[in-house]
C-alpha positions as CSV (number, residue, x, y, z in Angstrom):
1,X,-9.4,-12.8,-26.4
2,X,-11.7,-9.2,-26.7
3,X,-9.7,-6.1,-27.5
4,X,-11.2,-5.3,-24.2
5,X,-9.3,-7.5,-22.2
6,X,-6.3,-6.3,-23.8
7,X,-6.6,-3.2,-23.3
8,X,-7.4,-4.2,-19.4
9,X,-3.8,-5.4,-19.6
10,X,-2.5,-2.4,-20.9
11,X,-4.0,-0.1,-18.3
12,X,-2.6,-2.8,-15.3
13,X,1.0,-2.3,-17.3
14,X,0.4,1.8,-17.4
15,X,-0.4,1.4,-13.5
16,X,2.7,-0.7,-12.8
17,X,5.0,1.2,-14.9
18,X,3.6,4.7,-15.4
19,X,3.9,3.6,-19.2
20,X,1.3,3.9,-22.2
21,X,1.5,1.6,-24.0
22,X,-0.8,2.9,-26.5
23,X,1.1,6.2,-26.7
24,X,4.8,4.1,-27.2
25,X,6.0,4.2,-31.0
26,X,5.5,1.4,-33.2
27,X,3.6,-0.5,-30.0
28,X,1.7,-2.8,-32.1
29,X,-0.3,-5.8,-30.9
30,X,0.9,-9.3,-32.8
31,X,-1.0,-12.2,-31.6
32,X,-3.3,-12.6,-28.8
33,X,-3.4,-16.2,-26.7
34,X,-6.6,-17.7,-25.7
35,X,-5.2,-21.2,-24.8
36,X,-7.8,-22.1,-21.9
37,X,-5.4,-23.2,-19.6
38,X,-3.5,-20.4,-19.3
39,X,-4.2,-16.6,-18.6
40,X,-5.0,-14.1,-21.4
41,X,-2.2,-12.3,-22.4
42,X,-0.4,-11.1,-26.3
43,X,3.1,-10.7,-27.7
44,X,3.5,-7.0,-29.1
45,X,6.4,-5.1,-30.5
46,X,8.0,-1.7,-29.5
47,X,10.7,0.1,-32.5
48,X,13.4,-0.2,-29.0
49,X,12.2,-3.6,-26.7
50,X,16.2,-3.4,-24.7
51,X,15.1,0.6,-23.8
52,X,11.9,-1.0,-22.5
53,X,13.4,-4.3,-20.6
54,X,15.8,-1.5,-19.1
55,X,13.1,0.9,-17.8
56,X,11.2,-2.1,-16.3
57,X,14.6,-3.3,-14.7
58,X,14.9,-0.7,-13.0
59,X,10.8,-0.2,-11.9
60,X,10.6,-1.3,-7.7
61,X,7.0,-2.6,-8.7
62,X,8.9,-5.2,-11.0
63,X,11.8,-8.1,-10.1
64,X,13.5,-9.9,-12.8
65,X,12.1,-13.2,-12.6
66,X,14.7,-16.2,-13.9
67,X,12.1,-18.7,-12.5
68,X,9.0,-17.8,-14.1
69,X,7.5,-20.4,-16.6
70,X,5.8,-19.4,-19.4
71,X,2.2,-20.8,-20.0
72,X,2.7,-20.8,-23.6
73,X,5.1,-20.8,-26.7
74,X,7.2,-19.0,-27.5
75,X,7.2,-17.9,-24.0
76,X,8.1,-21.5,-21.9
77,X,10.9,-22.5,-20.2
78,X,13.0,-23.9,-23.3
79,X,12.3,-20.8,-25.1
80,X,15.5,-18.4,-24.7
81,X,13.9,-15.1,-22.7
82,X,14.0,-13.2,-19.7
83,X,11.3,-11.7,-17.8
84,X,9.9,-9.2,-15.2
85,X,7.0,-9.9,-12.7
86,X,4.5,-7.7,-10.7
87,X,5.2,-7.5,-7.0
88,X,2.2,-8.4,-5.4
89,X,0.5,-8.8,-1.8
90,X,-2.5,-10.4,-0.7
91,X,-5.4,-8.1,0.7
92,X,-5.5,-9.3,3.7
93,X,-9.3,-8.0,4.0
94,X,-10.7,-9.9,1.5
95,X,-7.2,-12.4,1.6
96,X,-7.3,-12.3,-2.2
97,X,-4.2,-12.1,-4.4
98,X,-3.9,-9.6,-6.9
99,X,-3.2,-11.0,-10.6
100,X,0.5,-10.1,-11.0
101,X,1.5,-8.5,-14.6
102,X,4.6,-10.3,-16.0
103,X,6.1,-9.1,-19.3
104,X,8.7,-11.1,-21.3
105,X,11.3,-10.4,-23.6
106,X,13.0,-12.6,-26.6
107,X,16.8,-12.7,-26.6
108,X,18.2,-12.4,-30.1
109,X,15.9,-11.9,-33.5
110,X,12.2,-13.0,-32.8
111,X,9.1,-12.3,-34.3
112,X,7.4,-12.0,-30.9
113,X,10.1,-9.7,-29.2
114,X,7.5,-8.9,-26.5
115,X,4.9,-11.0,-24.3
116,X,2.4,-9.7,-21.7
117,X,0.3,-11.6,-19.5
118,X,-1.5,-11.1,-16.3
119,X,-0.6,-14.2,-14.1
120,X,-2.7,-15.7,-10.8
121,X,-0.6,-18.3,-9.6
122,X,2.9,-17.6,-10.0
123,X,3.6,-14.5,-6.9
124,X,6.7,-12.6,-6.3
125,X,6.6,-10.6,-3.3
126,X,9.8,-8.6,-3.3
127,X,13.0,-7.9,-5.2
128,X,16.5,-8.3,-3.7
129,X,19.3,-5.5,-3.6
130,X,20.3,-6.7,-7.5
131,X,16.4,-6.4,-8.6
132,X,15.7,-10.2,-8.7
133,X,12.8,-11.5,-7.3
134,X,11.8,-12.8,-4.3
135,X,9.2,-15.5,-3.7
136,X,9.8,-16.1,0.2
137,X,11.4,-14.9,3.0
138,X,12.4,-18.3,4.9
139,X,15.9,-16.9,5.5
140,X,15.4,-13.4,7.2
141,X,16.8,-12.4,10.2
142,X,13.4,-11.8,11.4
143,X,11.4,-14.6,10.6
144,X,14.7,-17.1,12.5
145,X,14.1,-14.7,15.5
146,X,10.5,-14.9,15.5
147,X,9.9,-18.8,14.6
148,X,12.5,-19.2,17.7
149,X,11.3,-17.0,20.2
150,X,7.4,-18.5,19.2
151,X,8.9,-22.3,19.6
152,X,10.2,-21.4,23.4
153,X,6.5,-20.4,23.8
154,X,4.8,-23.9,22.5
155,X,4.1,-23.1,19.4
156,X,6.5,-25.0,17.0
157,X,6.1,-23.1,13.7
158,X,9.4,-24.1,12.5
159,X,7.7,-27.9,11.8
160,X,5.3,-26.4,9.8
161,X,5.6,-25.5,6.2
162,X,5.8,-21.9,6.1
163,X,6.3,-19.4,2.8
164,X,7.1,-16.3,5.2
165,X,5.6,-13.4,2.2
166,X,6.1,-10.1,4.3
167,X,8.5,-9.1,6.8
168,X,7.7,-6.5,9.9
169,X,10.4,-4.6,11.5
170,X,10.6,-1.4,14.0
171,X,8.9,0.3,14.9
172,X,6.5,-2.1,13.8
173,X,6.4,-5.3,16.2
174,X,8.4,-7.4,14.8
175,X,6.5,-10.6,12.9
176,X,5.9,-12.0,9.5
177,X,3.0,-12.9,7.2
178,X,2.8,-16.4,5.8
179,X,1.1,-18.5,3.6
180,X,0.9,-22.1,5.1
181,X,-1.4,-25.7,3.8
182,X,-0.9,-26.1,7.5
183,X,-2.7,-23.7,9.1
184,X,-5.7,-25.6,10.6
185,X,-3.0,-28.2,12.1
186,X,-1.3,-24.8,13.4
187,X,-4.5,-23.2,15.2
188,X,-5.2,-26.7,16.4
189,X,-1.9,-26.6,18.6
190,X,-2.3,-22.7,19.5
191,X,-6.0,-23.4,20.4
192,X,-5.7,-26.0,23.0
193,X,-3.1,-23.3,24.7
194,X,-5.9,-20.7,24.7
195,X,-8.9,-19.3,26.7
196,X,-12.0,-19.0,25.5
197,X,-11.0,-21.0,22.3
198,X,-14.3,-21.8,20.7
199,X,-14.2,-20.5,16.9
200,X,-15.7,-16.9,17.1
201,X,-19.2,-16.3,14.8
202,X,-19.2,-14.2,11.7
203,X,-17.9,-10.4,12.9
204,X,-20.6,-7.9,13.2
205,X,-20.9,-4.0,13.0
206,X,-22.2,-3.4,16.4
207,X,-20.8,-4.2,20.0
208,X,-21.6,-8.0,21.6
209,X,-24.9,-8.1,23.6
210,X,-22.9,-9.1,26.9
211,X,-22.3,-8.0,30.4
212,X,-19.5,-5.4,29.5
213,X,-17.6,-7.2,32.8
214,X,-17.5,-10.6,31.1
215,X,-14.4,-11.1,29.7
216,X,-13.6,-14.3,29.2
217,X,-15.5,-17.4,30.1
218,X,-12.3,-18.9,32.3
219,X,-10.8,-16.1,33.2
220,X,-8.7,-17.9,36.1
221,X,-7.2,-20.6,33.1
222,X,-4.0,-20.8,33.5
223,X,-3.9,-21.6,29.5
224,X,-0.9,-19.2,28.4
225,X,-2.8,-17.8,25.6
226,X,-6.1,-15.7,24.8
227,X,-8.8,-16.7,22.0
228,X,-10.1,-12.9,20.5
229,X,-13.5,-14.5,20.5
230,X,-16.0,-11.8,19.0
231,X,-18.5,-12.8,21.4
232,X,-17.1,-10.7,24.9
233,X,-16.0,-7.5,24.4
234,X,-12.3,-8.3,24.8
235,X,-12.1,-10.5,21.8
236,X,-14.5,-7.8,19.9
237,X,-12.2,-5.1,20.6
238,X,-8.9,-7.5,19.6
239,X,-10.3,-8.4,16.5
240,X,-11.4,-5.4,14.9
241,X,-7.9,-5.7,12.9
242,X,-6.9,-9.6,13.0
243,X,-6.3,-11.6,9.9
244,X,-9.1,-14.8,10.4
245,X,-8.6,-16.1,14.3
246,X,-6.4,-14.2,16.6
247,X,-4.7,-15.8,19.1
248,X,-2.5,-13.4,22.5
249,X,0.0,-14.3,24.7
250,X,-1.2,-13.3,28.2
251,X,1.2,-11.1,30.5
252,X,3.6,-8.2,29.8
253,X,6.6,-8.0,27.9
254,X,7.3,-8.9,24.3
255,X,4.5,-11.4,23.9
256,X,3.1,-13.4,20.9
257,X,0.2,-12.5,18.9
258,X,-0.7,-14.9,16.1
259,X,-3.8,-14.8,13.4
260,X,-4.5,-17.5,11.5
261,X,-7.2,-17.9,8.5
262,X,-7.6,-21.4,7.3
263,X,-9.8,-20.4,4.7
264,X,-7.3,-18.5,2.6
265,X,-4.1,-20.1,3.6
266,X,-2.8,-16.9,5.8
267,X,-1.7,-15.9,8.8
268,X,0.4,-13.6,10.7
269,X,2.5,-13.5,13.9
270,X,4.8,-10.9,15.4
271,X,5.6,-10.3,19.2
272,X,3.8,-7.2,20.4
273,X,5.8,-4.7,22.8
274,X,3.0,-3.7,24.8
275,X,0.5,-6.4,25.1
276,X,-2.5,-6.0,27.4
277,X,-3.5,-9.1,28.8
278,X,-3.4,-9.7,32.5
279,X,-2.6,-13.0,33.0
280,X,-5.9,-14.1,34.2
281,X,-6.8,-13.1,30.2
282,X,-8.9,-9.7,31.6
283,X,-7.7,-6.6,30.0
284,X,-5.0,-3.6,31.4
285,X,-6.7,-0.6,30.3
286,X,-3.5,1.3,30.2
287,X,-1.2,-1.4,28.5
288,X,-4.1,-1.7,26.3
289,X,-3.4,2.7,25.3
290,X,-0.1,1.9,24.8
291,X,-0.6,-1.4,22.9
292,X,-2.7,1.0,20.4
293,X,0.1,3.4,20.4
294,X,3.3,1.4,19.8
295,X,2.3,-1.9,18.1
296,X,-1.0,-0.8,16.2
297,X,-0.7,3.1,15.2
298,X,3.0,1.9,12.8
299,X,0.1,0.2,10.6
300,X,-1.8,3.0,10.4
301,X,1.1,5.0,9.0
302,X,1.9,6.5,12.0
303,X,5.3,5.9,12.1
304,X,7.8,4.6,10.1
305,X,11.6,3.6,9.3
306,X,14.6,5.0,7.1
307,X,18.1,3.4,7.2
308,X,19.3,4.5,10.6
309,X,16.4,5.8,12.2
310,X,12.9,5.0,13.5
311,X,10.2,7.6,14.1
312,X,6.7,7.4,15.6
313,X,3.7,9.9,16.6
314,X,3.5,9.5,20.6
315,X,0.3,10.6,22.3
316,X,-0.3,10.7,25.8
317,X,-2.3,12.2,28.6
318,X,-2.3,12.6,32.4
319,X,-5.2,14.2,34.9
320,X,-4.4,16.0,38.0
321,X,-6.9,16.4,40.8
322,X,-7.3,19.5,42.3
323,X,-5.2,19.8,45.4
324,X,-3.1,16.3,44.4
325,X,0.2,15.7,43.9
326,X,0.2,12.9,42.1
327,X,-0.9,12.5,38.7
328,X,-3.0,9.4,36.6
329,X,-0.9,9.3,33.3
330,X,-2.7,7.7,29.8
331,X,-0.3,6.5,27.1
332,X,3.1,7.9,26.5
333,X,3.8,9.7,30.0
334,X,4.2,13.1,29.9
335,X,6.5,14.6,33.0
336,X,6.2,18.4,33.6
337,X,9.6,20.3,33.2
338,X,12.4,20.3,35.6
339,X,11.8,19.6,39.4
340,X,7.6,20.9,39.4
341,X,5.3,18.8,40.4
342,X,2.7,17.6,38.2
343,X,0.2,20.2,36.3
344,X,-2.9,20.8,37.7
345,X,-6.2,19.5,35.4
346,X,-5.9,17.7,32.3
347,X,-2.4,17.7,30.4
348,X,-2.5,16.5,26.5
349,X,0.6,16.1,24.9
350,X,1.7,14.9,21.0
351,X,5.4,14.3,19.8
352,X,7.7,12.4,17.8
353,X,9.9,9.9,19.0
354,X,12.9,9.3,17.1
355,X,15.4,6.4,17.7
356,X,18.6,4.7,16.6
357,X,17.9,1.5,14.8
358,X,19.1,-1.4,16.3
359,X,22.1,-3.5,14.5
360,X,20.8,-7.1,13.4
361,X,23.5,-9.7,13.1
């Protein structure tokens, strides 16, 4: 192991934990491990290693990790230590996992009191109210709501093996992202429910050369669910941001929207609030304003959650014609003030919406 990978690990700890390493007193570097079946990594000393296990206890990058396993002496599962692990997240554009830093600590005298590795196959993906990690979400409140309210719609997840990773909650739709060894057997089901199901090519920057009116190949299926094939301009639009294949509900109401990517192992699904499929799988241009609006502007950091309270950016529009009393509204409506009638011209409005969160049992 160089002295330049080590160093790599010491800038990844200095990102995680704001710490330098090189700059700590008496951090000194005591053996470095180049075992090829496990990832580079070195054990170090620091003059106070309990002051540094309790800053990192208390970093939200970190979790305390009792199940780790070490992927060398003295830092394996019969040794007698404790460790913290990197929260991580795949990026869902490339679908890649990050390595995730994981730093141990000896209990009692040691000559390696310290250990330091960067690790690309053990992932936590949260920490729980004590600071422990989390490696799934199987038991959310969510991801039981979601799996159920998906099954009554013919897609049995729940027979699946699913490692729910990320959890989505106002004013975000509410959904999960997954990985799964079952994905193809999953699209396979959610496919043969779909229009227009034939695997989509590779996505390109420009528009489909199609009729801009052909929407779907069968638009008069009565399949309950809508392929976002890149080839017609419907499926171009839809997957500008979908994980691998997406995959919509048709109609109006909470309806489901999954993406799948057998390639990686991920996927995501989550029940819009404002989905835009007629049921004939053609689009509703103004169900399709609000869809951008309520369930894809929260991801663009448009809106957001604290403990009691959701907020969100609202735009909206409406247009007048001269001599008319009745308006054509755009996304959120926007209603004059008091009794009037509507506003002559164009009327462009921005706000904030703030709400109660709901109470989840």
């Amino acid at each position: 192991m160089s002295d330049h990978q080590c160093q790599e690990i010491i800038a990844q700890f200095k990102k995680v934990t704001s710490i330098d390493l090189n700059q700590t007193r008496s951090f000194r570097i005591l053996k470095k491990h180049t075992t090829a079946s496990a990832p580079f990594g070195f054990d170090f000393s620091v003059e106070n290693p309990r002051g540094l296990a309790e800053l990192l206890r208390g970093n939200t990058n970190l979790a305390e990790d009792p199940e780790h396993i070490g992927h060398y002496s003295p830092w394996d599962a019969r040794s007698n230590n404790y460790g913290f692990t990197e929260i991580t997240q795949p990026d869902l554009k490339s679908t890649k996992w990050p390595k995730a830093l994981h730093i141990d600590f000896a209990i009692g005298k040691s000559a390696c009191p310290c250990g330091m590795h960067l690790d690309d196959d053990h992932r936590v993906i949260g920490r729980d109210r004590y600071g422990n990690a989390v490696t799934t979400y199987a038991d959310h409140p969510i991801v039981k709501e979601v799996i159920h309210e998906v099954s009554l719609r013919r897609i049995p997840l729940g027979n699946f093996k699913l490692r729910p990773i990320k959890v989505y909650d106002d004013p975000e739709p509410r959904g999960f992202d997954f990985e799964s060894p079952d994905i193809a057997a999953i699209e396979n089901i959610v496919r043969n429910l779909s229009t227009h199901n034939e695997p989509s090519p590779p996505l390109i920057p420009r528009l489909p050369n199609l009729d801009s009116l052909d929407f779907s190949k069968k638009p008069n299926s009565d399949a309950p669910y809508r392929h976002d094939n890149s080839r017609d301009v419907t499926g171009w639009v839809g997957n500008r941001v979908t994980l691998g294949q997406g995959y919509r509900e048709k109609g109006f109401g909470p309806r489901v929207h999954i993406e799948l990517d057998k390639d990686s192992g991920l996927g995501n699904v989550h029940l819009d609030t404002h989905p835009y499929l007629n049921l004939d799988g053609t689009p509703n241009l103004k169900e399709a304003i609000d869809h951008g609006i309520y369930d894809l502007a929260p991801g663009f950091g448009l809106a957001g959650r604290t403990k009691r309270y959701t907020w969100r950016v609202t735009v909206g529009g409406s247009v007048t014609p001269s001599g008319s009393r009745d308006s054509v509204e755009v996304g959120v409506p926007i209603k004059p003030a008091g009794d009037s009638g509507p506003i002559g011209g164009w009327t462009i409005g921005v706000g904030v919406e703030i709400r109660p969160r709901r109470r989840r049992r």
